[in-house]
C-alpha positions as CSV (number, residue, x, y, z in Angstrom):
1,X,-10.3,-27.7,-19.6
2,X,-12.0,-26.8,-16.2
3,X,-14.1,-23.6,-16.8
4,X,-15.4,-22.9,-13.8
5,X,-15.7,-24.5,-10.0
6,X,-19.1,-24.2,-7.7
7,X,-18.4,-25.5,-4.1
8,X,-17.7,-24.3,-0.7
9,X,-14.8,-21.4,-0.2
10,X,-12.8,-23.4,2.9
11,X,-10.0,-20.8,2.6
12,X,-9.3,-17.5,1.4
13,X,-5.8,-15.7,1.0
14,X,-5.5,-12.2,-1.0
15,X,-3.7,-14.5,-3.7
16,X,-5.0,-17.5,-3.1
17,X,-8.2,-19.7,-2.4
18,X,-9.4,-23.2,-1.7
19,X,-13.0,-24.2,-2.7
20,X,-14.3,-28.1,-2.1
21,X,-16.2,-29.6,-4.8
22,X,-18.1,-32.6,-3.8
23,X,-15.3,-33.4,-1.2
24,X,-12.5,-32.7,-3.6
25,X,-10.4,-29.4,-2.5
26,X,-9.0,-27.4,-5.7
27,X,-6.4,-24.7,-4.9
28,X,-7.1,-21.5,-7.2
29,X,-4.6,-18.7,-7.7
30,X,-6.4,-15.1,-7.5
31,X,-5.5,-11.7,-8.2
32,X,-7.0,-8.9,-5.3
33,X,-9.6,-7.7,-8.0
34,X,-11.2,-10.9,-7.2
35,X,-10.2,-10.9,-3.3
36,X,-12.7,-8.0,-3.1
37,X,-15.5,-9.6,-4.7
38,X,-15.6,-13.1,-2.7
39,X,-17.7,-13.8,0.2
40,X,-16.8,-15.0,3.7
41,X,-15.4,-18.6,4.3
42,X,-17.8,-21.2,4.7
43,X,-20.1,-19.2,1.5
44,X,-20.8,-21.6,-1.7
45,X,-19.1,-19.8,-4.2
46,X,-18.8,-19.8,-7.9
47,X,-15.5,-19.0,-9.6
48,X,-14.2,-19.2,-13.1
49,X,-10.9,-20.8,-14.0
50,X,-8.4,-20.7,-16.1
51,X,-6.1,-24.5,-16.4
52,X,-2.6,-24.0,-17.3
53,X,-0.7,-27.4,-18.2
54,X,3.2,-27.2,-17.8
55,X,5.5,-30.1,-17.5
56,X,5.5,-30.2,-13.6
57,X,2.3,-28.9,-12.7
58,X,-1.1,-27.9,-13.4
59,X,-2.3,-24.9,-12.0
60,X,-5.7,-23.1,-11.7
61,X,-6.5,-19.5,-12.1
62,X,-9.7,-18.0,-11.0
63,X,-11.7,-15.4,-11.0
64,X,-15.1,-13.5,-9.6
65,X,-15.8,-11.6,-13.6
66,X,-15.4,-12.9,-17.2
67,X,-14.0,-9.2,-17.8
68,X,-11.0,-10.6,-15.3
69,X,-10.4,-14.0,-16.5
70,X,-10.6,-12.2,-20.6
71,X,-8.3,-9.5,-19.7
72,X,-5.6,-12.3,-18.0
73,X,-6.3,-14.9,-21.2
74,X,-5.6,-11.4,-23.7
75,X,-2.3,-10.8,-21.5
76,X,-0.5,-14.3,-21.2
77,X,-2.0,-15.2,-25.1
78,X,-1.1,-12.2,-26.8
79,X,1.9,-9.9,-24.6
80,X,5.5,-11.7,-25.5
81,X,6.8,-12.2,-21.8
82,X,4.3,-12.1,-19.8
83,X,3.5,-15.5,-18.2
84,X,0.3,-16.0,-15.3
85,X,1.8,-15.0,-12.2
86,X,2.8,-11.5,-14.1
87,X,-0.8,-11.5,-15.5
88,X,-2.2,-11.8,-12.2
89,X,-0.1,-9.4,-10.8
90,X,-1.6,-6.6,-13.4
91,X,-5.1,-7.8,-12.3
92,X,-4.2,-6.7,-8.7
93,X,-2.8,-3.4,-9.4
94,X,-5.0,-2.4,-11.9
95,X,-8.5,-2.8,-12.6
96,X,-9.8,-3.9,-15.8
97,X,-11.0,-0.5,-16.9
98,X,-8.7,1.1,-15.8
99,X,-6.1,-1.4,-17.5
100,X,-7.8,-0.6,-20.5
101,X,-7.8,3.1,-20.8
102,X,-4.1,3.2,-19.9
103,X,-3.1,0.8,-22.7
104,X,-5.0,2.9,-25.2
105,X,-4.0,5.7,-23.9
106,X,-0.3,4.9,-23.9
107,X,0.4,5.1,-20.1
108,X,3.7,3.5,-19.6
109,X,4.3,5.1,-16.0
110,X,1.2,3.7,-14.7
111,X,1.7,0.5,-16.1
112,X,5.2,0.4,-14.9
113,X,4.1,0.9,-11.8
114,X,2.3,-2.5,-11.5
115,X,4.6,-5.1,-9.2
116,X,6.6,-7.4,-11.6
117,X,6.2,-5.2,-14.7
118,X,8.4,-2.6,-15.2
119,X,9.3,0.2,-17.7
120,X,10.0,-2.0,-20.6
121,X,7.6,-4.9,-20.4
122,X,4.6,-1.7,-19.9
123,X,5.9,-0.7,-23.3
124,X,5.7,-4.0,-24.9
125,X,1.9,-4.0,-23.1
126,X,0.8,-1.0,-24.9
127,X,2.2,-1.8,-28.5
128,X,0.7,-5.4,-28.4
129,X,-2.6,-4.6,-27.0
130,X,-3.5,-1.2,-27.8
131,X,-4.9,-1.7,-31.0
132,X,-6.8,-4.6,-29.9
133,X,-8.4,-2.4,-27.4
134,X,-9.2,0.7,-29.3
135,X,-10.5,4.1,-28.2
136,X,-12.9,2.4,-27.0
137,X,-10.5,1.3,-24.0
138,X,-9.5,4.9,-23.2
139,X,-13.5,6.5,-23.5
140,X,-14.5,3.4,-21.0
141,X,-12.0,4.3,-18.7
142,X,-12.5,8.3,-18.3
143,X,-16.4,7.7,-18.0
144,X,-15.6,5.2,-15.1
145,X,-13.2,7.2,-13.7
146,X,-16.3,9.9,-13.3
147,X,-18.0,7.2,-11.8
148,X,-15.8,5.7,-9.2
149,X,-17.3,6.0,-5.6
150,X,-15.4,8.7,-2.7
151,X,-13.9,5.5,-1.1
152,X,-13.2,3.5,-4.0
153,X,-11.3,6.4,-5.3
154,X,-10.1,7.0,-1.8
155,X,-8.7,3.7,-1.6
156,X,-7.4,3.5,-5.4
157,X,-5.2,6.4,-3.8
158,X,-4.2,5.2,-0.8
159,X,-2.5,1.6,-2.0
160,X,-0.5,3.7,-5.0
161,X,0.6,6.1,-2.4
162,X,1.8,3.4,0.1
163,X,3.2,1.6,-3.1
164,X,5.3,4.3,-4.1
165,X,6.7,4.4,-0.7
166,X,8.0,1.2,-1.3
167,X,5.1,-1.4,-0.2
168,X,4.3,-4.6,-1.5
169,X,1.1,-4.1,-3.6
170,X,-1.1,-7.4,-1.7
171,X,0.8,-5.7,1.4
172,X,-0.5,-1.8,0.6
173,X,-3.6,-3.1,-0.4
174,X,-4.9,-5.1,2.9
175,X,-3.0,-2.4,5.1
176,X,-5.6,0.1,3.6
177,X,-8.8,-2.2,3.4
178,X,-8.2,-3.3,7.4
179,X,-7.1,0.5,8.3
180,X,-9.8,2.1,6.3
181,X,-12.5,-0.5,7.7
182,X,-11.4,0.8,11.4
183,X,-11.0,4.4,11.1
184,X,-14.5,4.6,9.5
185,X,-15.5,5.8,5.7
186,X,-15.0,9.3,6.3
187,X,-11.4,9.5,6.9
188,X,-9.4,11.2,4.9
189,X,-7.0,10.0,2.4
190,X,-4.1,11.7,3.9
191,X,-5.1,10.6,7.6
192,X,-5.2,7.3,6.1
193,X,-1.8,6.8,4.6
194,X,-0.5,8.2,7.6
195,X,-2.4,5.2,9.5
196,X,-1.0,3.1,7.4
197,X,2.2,3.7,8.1
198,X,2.0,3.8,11.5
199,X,0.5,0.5,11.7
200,X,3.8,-0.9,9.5
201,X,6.0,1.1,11.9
């Protein structure tokens, strides 16, 4: 089982990365939690992995935290239906806190909301996971919710709101990261979205 891989980040895609080892290039699959956290190409990087074996390939998972790569593991391990690519597709709508306090809080709609999930496979989330997260998951969750930065929270906004108008989550996401970066930190969120849309337009 390959854990973890410490080499040079050649390429980086929101989904995707490509990090030489000692002259051997592995191709990683990544959800945008991750995409945030990595630095520039070129950067030695360290990311953990997770291997999956199936009959006609083997494919790598990483990620930047051990809170990610659990949460994914928890998902595809314990959720009936859910296989990786859905996994990582939770990871990019969702962070892992967040994840949490919606499972134990029973929040289907948000859940749904994720790209690839939908109503009924949210539902199946919550029953199968919520007692394995606890209160705990939900008390986490409102305290970091307090503690979420003007622009993280301004951004958190933006990509739902540009999602429920019918963007693709890694779509929403690097339309508000690029537009935000531009317009400056003190924008606000509804000049934002409506940047956002005219750059799609």
């Amino acid at each position: 089982m390959i854990t973890h891989l410490h080499g040079k980040l050649i390429d980086v895609l929101p989904t995707q990365v490509i990090i030489d080892v000692h002259g051997v290039g592995y191709d990683v699959l990544i959800p945008l939690s991750s995409y945030d956290k990595l630095p520039g190409p070129g950067s030695d990087v360290k990311i953990l992995t997770h291997l999956a074996i199936r009959e006609d390939a083997h494919i790598l998972y990483g990620f930047m935290t051990a809170q990610e790569r659990d949460l994914f593991r928890m998902l595809i391990n314990t959720v009936s239906g859910i296989c990786p690519m859905i996994a990582l597709n939770v990871l990019s709508g969702m962070n892992v806190i967040a994840f949490r306090g919606a499972v134990a809080n029973g929040d289907v709609k948000s859940l749904s909301q994720i790209s690839g999930v939908g109503k009924k496979t949210a539902e199946r989330i919550v029953v199968e996971l919520r007692d394995k997260i606890g209160k705990a998951g939900a008390w986490e969750a409102s305290s970091a919710q307090r503690a979420l930065t003007a622009e993280d929270q301004k951004i958190n906004d933006a990509v739902l709101g540009l999602m429920a108008l019918g963007f693709k989550q890694v779509e929403a996401h690097d339309t508000v990261r690029s537009t935000l970066e531009k317009m400056g930190a003190q924008t606000s969120l509804e000049d934002l979205v409506r940047a956002c849309l005219k750059k799609a337009g």
